[in-house]
Residue frames as a rotation matrix with the C-alpha (Angstrom) as fourth column:
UNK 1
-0.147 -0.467 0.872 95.98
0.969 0.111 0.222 127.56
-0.200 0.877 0.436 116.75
UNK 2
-0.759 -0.139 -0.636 96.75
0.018 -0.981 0.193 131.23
-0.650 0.136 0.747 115.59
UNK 3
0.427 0.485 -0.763 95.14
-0.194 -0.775 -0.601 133.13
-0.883 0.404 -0.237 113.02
UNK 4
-0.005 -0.582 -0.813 98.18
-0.977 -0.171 0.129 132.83
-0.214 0.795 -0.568 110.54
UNK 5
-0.777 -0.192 0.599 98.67
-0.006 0.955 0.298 128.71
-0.629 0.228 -0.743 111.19
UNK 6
-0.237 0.588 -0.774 96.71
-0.843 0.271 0.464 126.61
0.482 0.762 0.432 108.11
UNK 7
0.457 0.332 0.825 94.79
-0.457 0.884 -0.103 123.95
-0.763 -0.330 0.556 109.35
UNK 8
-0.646 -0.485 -0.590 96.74
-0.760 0.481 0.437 121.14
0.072 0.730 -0.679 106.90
UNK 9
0.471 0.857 -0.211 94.58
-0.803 0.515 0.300 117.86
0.366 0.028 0.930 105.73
UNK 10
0.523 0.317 0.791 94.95
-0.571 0.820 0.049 114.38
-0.633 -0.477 0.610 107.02
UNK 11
-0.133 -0.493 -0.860 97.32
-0.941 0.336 -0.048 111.91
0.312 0.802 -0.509 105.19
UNK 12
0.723 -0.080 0.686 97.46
-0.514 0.602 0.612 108.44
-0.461 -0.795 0.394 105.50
UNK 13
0.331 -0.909 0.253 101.02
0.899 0.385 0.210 108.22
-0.289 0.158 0.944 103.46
UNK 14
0.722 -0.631 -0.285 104.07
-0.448 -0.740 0.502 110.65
-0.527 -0.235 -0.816 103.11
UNK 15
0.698 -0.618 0.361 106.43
0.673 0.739 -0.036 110.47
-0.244 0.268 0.932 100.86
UNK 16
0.514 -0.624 -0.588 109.75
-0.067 -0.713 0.698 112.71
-0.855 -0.320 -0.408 101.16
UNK 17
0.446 -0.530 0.722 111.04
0.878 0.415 -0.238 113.58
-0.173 0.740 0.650 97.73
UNK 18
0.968 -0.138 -0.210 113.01
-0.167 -0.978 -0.127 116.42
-0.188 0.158 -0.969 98.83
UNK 19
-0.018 -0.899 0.438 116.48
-0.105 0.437 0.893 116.54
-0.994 -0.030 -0.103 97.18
UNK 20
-0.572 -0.261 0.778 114.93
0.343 0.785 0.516 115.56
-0.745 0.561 -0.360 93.91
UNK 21
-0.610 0.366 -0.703 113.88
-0.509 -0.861 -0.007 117.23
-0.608 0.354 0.711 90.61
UNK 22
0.477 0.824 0.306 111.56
-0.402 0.514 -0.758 116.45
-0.782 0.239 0.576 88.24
UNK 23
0.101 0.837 -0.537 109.81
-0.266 0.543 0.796 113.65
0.959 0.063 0.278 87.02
UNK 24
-0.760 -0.473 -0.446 111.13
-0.236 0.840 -0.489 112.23
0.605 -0.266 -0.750 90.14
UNK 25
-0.771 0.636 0.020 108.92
-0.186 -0.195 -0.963 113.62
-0.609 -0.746 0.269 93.08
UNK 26
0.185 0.911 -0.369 105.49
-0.975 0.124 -0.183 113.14
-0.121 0.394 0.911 90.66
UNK 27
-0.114 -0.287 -0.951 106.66
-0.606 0.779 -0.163 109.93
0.787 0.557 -0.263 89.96
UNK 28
-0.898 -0.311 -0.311 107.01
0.141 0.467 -0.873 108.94
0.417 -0.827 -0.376 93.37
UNK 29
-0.447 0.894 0.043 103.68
-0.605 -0.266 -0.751 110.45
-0.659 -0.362 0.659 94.43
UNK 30
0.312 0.759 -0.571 102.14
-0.786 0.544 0.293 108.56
0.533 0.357 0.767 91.24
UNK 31
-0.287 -0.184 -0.940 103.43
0.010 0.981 -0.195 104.98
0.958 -0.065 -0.280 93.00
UNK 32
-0.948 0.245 -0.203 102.25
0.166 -0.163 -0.973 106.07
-0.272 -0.956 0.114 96.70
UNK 33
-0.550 0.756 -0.356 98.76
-0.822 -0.415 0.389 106.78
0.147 0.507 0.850 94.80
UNK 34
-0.103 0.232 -0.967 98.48
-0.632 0.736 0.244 103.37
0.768 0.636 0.071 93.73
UNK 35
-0.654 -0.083 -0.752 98.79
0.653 0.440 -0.616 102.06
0.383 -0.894 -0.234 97.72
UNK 36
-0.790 0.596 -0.141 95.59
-0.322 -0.600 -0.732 104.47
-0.521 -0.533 0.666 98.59
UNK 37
-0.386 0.861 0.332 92.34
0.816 0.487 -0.312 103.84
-0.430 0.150 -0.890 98.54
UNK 38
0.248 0.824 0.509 89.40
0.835 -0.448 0.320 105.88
0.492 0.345 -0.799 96.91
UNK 39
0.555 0.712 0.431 89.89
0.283 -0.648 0.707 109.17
0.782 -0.270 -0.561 98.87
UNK 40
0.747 -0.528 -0.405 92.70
0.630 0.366 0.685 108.92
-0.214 -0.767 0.605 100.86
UNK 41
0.990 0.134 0.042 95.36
0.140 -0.955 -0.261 111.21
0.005 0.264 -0.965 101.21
UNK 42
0.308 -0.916 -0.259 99.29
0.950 0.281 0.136 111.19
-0.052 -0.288 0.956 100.36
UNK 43
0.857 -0.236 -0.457 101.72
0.030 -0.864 0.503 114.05
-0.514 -0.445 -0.733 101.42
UNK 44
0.338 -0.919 0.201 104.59
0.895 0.248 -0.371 114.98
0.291 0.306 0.906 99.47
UNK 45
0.652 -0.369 -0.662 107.59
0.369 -0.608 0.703 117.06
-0.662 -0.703 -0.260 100.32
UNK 46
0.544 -0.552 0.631 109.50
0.814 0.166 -0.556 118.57
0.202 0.817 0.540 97.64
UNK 47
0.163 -0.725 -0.669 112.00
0.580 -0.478 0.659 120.97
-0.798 -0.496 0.343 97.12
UNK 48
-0.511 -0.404 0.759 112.23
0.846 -0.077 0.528 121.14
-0.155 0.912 0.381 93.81
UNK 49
-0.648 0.482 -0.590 110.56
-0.054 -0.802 -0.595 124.81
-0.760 -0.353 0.545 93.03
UNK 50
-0.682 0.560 -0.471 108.77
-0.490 0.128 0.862 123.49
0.543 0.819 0.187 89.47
UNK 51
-0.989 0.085 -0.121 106.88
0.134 0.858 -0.496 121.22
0.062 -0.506 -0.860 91.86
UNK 52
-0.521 0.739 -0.428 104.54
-0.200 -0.593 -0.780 123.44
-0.830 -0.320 0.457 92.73
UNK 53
-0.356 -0.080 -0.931 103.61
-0.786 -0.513 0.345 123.39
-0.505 0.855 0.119 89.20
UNK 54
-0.587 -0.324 -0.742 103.81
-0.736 0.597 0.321 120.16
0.339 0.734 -0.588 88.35
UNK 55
-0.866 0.495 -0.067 101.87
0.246 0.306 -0.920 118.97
-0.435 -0.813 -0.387 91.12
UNK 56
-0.105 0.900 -0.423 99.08
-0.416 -0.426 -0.803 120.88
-0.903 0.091 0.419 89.81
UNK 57
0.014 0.181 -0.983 99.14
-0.998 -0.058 -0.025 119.72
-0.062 0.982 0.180 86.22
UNK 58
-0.868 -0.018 -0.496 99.71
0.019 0.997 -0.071 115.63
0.495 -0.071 -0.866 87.36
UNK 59
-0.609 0.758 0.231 96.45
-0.085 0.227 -0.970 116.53
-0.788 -0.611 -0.074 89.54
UNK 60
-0.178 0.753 -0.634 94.91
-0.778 -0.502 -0.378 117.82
-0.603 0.426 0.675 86.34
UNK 61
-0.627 -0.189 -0.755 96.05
-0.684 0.598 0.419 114.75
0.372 0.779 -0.504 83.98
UNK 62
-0.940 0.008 -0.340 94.71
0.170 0.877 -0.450 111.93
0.295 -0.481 -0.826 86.77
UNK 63
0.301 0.953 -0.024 91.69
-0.096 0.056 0.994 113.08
0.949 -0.297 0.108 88.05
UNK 64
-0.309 -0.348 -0.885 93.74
0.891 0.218 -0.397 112.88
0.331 -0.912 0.242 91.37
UNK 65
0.864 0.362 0.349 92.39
0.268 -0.919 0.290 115.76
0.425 -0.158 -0.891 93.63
UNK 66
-0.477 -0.864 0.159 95.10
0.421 -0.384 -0.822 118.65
0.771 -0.326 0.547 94.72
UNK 67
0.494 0.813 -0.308 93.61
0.647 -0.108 0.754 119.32
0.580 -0.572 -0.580 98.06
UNK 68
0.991 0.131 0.040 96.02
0.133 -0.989 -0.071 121.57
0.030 0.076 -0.997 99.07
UNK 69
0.465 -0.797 0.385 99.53
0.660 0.022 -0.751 123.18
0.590 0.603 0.536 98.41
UNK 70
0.924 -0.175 -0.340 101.73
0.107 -0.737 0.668 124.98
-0.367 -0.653 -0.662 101.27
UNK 71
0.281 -0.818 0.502 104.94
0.276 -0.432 -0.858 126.58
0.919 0.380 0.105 99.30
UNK 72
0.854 -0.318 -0.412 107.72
0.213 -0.509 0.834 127.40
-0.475 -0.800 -0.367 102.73
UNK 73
0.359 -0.807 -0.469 111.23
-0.680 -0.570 0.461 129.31
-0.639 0.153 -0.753 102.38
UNK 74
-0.402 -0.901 0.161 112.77
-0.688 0.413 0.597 125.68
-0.604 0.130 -0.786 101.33
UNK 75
-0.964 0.265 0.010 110.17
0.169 0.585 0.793 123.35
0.204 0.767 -0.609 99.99
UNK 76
-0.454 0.881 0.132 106.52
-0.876 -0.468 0.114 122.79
0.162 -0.064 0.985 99.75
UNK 77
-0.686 0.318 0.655 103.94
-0.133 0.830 -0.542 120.07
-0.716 -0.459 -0.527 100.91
UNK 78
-0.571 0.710 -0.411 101.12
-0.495 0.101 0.863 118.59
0.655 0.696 0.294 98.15
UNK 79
-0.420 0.751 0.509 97.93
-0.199 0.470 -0.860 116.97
-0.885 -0.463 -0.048 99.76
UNK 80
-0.526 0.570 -0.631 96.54
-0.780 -0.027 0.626 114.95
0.340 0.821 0.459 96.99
UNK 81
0.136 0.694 0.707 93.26
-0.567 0.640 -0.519 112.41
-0.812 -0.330 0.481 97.28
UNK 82
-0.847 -0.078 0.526 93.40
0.174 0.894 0.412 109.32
-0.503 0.441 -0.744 95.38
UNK 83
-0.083 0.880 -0.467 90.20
-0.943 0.082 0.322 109.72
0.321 0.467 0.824 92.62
């Protein structure tokens, strides 16, 4: 692995809500939440560019942890843990 590459966390669900603006994509991540355990990790894909954003402020409401956020040309990825 380079220098530039990000090591990305573990997931053990993905859900692809590119295509789609908000509420949807938080919405969808909150129901893929609710199928993780304690600590577990779901990926989303978004497109939408508020995402970024929103992502962070649905971590802050829930107590859900944003473990981490890669922003690319077209969309970005969320890594959040189930609380």
């Amino acid at each position: 692995m380079s220098g530039s590459e990000q090591s990305l966390p573990e997931f053990q669900l993905e859900v692809d809500a590119t295509g789609l603006k908000c509420p949807l994509p938080i919405l969808r991540a909150k129901k893929a939440l609710a199928q993780l355990e304690s600590g577990q990790v779901l990926k989303v894909i978004t497109t939408d560019p508020n995402a970024v954003r929103d992502f962070q402020a649905f971590a802050r409401q829930t107590g859900n942890a944003l473990v981490a956020q890669v922003t690319g040309a077209d969309n970005a990825l969320h890594f959040m843990a189930r609380r």
